[in-house]
C-alpha positions as a printed NumPy array, in Angstrom:
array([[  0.   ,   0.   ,   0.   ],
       [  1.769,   3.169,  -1.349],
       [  2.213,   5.604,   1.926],
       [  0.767,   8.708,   0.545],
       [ -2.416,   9.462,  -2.457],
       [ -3.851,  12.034,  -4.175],
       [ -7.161,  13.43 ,  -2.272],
       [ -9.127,  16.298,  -3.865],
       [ -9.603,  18.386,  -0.482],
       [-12.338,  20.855,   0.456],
       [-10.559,  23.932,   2.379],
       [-13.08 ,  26.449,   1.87 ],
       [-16.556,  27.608,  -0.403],
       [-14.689,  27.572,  -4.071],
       [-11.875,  25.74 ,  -3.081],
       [-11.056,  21.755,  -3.72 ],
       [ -7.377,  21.518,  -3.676],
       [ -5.062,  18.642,  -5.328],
       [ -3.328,  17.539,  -2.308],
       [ -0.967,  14.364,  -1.458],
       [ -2.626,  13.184,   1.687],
       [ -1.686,   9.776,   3.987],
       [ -2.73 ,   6.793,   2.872],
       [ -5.786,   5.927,   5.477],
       [ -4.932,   3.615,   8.136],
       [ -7.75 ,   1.186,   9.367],
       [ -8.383,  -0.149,  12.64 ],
       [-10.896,  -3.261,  13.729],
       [-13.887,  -3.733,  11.83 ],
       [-12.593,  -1.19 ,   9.281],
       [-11.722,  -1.652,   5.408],
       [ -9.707,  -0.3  ,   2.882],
       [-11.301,   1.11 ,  -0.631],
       [ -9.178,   1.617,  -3.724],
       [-11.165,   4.373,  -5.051],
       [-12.328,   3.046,  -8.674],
       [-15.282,   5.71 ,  -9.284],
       [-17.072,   8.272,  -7.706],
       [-19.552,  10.29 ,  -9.336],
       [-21.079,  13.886,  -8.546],
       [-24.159,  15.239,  -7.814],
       [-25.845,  18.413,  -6.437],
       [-24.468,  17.425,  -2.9  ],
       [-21.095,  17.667,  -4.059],
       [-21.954,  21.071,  -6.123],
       [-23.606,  22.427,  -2.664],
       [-20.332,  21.143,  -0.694],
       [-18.32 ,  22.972,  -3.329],
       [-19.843,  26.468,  -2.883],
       [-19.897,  26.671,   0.595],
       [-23.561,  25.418,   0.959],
       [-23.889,  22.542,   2.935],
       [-24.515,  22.107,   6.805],
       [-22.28 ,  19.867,   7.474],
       [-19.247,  21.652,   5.556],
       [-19.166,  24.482,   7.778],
       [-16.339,  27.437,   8.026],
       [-12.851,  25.786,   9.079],
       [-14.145,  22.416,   7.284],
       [-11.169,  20.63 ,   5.88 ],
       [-12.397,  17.364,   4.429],
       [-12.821,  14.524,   1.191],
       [-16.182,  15.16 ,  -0.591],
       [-17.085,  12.195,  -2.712],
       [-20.31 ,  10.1  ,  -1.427],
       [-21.229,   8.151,  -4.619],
       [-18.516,   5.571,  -4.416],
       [-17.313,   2.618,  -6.16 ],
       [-14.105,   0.246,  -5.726],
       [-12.306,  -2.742,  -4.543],
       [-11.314,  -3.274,  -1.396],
       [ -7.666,  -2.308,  -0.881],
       [ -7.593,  -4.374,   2.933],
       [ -9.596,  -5.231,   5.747],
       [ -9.157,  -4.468,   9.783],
       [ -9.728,  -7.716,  12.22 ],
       [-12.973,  -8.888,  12.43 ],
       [-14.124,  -8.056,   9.386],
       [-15.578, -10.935,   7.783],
       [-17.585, -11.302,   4.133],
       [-15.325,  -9.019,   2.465],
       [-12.209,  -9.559,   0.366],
       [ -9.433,  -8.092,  -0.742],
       [ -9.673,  -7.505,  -4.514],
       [-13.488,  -7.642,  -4.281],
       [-15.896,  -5.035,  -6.402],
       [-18.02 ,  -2.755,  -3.973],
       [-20.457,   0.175,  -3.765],
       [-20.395,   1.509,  -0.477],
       [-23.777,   2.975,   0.818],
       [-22.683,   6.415,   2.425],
       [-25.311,   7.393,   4.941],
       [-24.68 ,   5.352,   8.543],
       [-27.455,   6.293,  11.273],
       [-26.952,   6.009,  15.262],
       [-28.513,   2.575,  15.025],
       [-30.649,   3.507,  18.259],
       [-32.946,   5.956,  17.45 ],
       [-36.337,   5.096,  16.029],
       [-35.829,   6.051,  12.477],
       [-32.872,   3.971,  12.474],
       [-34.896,   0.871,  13.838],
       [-37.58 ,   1.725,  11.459],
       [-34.902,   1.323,   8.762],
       [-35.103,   4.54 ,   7.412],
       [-31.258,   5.258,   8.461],
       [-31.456,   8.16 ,   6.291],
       [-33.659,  10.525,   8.455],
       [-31.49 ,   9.511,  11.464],
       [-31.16 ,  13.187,  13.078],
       [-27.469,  11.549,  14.769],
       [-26.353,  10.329,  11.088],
       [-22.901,   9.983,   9.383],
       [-22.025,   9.794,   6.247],
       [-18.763,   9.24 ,   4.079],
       [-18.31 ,  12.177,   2.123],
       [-20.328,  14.47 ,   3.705],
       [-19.283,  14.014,   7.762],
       [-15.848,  12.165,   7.156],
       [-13.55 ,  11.933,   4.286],
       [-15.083,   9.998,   0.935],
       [-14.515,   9.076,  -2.049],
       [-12.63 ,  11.875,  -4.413],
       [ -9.364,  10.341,  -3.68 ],
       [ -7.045,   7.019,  -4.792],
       [ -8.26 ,   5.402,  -1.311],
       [-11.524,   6.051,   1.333],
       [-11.161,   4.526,   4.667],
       [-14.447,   2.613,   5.128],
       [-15.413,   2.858,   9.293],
       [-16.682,   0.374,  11.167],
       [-20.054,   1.383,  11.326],
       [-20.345,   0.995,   7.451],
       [-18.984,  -2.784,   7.55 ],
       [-21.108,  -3.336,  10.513],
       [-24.135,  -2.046,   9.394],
       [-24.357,  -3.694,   5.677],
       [-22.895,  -0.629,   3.699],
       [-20.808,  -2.366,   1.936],
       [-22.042,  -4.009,  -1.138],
       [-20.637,  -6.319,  -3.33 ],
       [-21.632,  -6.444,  -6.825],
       [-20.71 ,  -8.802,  -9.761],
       [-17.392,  -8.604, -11.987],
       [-19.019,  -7.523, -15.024],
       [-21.4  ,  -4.477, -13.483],
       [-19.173,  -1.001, -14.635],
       [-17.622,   0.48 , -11.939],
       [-18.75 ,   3.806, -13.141],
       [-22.428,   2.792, -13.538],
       [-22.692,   1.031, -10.314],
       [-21.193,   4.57 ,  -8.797],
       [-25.347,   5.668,  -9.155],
       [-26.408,   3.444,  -7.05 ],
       [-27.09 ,   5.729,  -4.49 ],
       [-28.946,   8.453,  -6.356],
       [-30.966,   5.596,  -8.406],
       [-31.72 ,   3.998,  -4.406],
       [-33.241,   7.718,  -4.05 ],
       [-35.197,   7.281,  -6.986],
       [-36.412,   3.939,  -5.431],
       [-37.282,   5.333,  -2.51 ],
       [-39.432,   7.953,  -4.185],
       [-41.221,   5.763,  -6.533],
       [-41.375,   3.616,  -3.237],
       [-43.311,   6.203,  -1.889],
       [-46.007,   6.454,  -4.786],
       [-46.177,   3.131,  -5.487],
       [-46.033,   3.473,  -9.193],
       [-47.034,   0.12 , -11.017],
       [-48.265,  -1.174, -14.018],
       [-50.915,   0.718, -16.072],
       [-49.882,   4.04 , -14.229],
       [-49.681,   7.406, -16.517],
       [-46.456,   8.531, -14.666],
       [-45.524,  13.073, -15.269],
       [-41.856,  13.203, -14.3  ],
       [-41.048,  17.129, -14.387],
       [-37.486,  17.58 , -15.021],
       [-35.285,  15.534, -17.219],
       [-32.063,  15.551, -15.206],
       [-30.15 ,  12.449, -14.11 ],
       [-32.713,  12.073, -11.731],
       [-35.756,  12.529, -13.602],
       [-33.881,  10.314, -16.258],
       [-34.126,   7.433, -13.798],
       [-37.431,   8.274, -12.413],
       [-38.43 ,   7.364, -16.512],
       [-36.129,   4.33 , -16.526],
       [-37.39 ,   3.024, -13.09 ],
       [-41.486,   3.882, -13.994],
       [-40.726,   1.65 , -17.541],
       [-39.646,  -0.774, -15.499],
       [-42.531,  -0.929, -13.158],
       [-44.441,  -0.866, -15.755],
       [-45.658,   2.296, -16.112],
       [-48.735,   2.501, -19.554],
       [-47.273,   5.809, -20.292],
       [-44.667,   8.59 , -19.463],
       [-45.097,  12.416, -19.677],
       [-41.417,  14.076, -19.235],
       [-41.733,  18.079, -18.814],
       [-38.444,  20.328, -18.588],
       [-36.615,  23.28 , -19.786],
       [-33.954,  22.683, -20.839],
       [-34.46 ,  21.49 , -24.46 ],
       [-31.539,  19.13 , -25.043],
       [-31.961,  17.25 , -21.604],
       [-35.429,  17.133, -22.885],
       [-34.403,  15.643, -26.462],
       [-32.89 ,  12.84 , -24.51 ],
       [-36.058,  11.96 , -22.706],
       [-37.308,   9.386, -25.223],
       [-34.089,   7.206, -25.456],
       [-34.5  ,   7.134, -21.422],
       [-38.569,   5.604, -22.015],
       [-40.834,   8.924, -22.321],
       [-43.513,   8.282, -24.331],
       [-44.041,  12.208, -24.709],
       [-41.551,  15.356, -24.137],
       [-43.305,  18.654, -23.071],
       [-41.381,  22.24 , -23.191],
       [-43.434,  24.225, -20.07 ],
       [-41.701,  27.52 , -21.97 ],
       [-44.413,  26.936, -25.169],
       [-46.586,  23.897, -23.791],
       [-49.235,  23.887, -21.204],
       [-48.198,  20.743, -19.449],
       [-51.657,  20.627, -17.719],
       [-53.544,  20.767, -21.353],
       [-50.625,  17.76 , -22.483],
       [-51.549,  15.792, -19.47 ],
       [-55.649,  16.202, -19.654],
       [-55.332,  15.438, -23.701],
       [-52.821,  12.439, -22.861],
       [-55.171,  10.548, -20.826],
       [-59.038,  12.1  , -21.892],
       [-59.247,  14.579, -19.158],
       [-58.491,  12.554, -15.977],
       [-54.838,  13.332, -15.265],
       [-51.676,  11.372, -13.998],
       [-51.712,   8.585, -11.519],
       [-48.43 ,   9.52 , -10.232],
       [-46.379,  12.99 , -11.11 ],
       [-43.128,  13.075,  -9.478],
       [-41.571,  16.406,  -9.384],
       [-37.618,  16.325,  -9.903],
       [-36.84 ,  19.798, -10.669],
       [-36.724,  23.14 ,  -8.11 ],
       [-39.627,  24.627,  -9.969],
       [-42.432,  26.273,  -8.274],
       [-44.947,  26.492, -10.659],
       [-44.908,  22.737, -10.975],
       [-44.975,  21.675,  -7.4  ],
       [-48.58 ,  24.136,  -7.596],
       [-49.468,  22.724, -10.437],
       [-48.911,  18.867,  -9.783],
       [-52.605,  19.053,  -7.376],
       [-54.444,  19.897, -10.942],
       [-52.16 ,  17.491, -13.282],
       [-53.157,  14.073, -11.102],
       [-56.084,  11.938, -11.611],
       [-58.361,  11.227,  -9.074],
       [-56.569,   9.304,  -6.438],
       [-53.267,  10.093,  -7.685],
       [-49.968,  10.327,  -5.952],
       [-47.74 ,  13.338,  -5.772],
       [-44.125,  12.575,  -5.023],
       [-42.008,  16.17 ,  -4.033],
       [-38.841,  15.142,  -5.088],
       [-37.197,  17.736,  -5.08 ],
       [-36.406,  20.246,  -3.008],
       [-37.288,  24.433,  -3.422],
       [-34.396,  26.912,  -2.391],
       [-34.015,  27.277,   1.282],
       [-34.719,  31.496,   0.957],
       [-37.658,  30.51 ,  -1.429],
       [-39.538,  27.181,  -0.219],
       [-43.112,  28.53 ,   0.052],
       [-46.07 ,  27.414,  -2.466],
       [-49.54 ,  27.832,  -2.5  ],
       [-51.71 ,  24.967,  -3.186],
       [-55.574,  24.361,  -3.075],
       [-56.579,  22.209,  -0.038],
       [-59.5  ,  21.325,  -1.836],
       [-57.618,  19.637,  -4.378],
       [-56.117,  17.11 ,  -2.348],
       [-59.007,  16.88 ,  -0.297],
       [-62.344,  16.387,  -2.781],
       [-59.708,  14.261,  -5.252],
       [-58.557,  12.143,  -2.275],
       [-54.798,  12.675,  -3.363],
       [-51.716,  11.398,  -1.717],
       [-49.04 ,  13.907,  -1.807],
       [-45.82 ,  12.679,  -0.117],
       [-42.264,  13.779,  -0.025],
       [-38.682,  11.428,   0.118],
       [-35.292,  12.761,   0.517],
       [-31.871,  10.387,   0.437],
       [-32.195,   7.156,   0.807],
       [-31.991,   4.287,   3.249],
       [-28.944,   1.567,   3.461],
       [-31.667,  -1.169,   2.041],
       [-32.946,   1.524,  -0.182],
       [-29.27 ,   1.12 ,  -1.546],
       [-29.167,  -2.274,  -1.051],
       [-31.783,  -3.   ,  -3.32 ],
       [-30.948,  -0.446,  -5.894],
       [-27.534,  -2.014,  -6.162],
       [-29.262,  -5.002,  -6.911],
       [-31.66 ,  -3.795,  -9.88 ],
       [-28.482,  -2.452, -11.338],
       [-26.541,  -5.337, -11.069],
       [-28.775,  -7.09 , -13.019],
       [-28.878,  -4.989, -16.074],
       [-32.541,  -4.943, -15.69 ],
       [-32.208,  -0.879, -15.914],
       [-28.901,   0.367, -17.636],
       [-27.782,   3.59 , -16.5  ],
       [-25.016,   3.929, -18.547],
       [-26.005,   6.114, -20.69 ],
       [-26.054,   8.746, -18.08 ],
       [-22.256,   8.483, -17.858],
       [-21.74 ,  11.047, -19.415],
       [-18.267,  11.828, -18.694],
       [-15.701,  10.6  , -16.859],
       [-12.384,  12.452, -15.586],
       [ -9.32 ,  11.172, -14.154],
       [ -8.933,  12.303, -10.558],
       [ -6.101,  14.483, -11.612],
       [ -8.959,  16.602, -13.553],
       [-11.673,  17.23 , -10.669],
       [-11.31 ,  20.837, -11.143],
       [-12.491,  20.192, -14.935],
       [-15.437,  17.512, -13.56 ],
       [-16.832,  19.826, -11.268],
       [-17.166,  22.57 , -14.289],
       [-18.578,  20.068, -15.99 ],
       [-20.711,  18.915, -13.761],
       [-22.156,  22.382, -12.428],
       [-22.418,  23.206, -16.356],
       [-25.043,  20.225, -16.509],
       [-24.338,  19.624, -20.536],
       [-23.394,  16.099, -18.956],
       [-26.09 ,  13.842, -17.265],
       [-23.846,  12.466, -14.986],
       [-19.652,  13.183, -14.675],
       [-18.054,  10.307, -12.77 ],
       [-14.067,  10.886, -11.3  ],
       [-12.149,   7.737, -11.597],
       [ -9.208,   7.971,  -9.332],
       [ -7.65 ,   4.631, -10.687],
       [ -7.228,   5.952, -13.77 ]])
């Protein structure tokens, strides 16, 4: 194991550094990773300008919570994991006491941890993988063949799981997913696979939009010259969407979604509003004389992960096509341009390289 690596390091809002950095040492119950991919997503973008809780002023630290590799070594006691083996590592590690942690749902754990965003990750040649992770089933090994960079979205595609989770799409459903970014893209993917009759994908930007189809939409709409209610009512004869799941920061749509859903349809709020803008007005009535469900999911649990791995592993849903582009680890000033320029779908960092 070389003594030193090459860590991209957060110092400050603006400022990821190239740094040679110690080689992690692991203790009991710990493991090794030799980095193979780590993707970014609007976490990392928010960590990167200074806008994330748990980055706060004096934060020195790895970003890098979408993480693939092999492990590098393992601590004592570790058992079910090999040196040499393929793994996704789920990042988010609750208390294990509390209730939302007995309930499973890890991710709402108000005592959580999570590599990458509390402790170094994975935008570096090596991660040191804690005890908690081994212990608690965050480590995930997948099959030979799966691409490293593909299996990297595992944990935003266990997000997607947990949404659709929450709406219970199945098959027959007339599914609205507004906004066509890697997200929405596997909201589509995931909704095809349940089954979903038909897809109605609504966003702004035209070329994500153009891409919609190859991901399963059955019809594109352009909210800048379409109505996406009148698309929606002439899609299905006037009774609206059984599920709309809104993946985009757009107020108008989040109002909107009460009038786009059939009768007994299911709202999923995706995503999230800014935090100096998160107010919306929406008719009461609505939800109460159409007997809608309107939920909200954010993150995603460790089985959440679990069984997204899984579905990817299989090839029954292939995200590679959202890989985008991929950029050694030397580059990650160049992958975080191109990932906050959002021409790619996805940009993935492959220390190993």
């Amino acid at each position: 194991m070389p003594a030193e690596m090459l860590a991209a390091v957060y110092r400050g809002p603006e400022d990821i550094r190239l740094e040679q950095r110690p080689t992690p040492e692991i203790g009991p119950g710990e493991a090794l990773l030799r980095v193979t991919a780590a993707s970014i997503c609007g976490t990392d973008m928010r960590i990167l300008h200074g806008a994330h809780r748990k980055y706060g002023e004096g934060t020195v630290r790895i970003p890098g919570h979408e993480v693939v590799g092999e492990i590098a070594a393992v601590g004592d006691d570790v058992g079910g994991l090999e040196i040499g083996q393929t793994v996704f590592v789920a990042p988010n590690m609750g208390c294990g006491r509390c209730r939302q942690c007995l309930s499973g749902n890890n991710n709402l754990c108000a005592d959580y941890q999570a590599v990458g965003v509390t402790m170094d990750g994975g935008f570096a040649e090596y991660m040191r993988i804690p005890a908690a992770a081994v212990s608690q089933g965050n480590v995930m090994p997948l099959n030979p063949g799966t691409p490293h960079a593909v299996a990297a979205l595992a944990e935003p595609f266990a997000c997607v799981l947990r949404g659709q989770d929450a709406v219970g799409v199945r098959a027959g459903d007339v599914v609205v997913v507004a906004g066509v970014g890697p997200i929405g893209a596997m909201h589509i993917m995931l909704a095809r696979l349940q089954g979903a009759a038909r897809i109605i994908a609504s966003d702004m930007n035209c070329n994500r939009l153009a891409l919609a189809p190859s991901f399963g939409a059955d019809r594109t709409v352009d909210p800048d010259h379409e109505s996406l209610l009148d698309v929606v009512m002439a899609e299905t004869g006037g009774q609206g969407a059984d599920v709309v799941i809104i993946a985009a920061p757009a107020h108008k749509v989040f109002e909107q979604s009460l009038r786009i859903a059939a009768l007994g349809g299911r709202i999923n709020f995706f995503g999230g509003l800014p935090k100096d803008r998160p107010d919306i007005t929406l008719d009461a009535n609505l939800v109460h004389y159409k007997e809608l469900k309107v939920t909200g999911t954010t993150a995603c649990s460790t089985d959440d992960c679990r069984r997204a791995a899984a579905i990817i592993d299989s090839g029954r849903v292939d995200l590679a096509p959202l890989v985008q582009a991929r950029y050694p680890l030397t580059q990650i000033h160049a992958a975080f341009a191109a990932a906050g320029g959002r021409e790619a779908m996805k940009v993935v960092v492959e220390p190993a390289a």
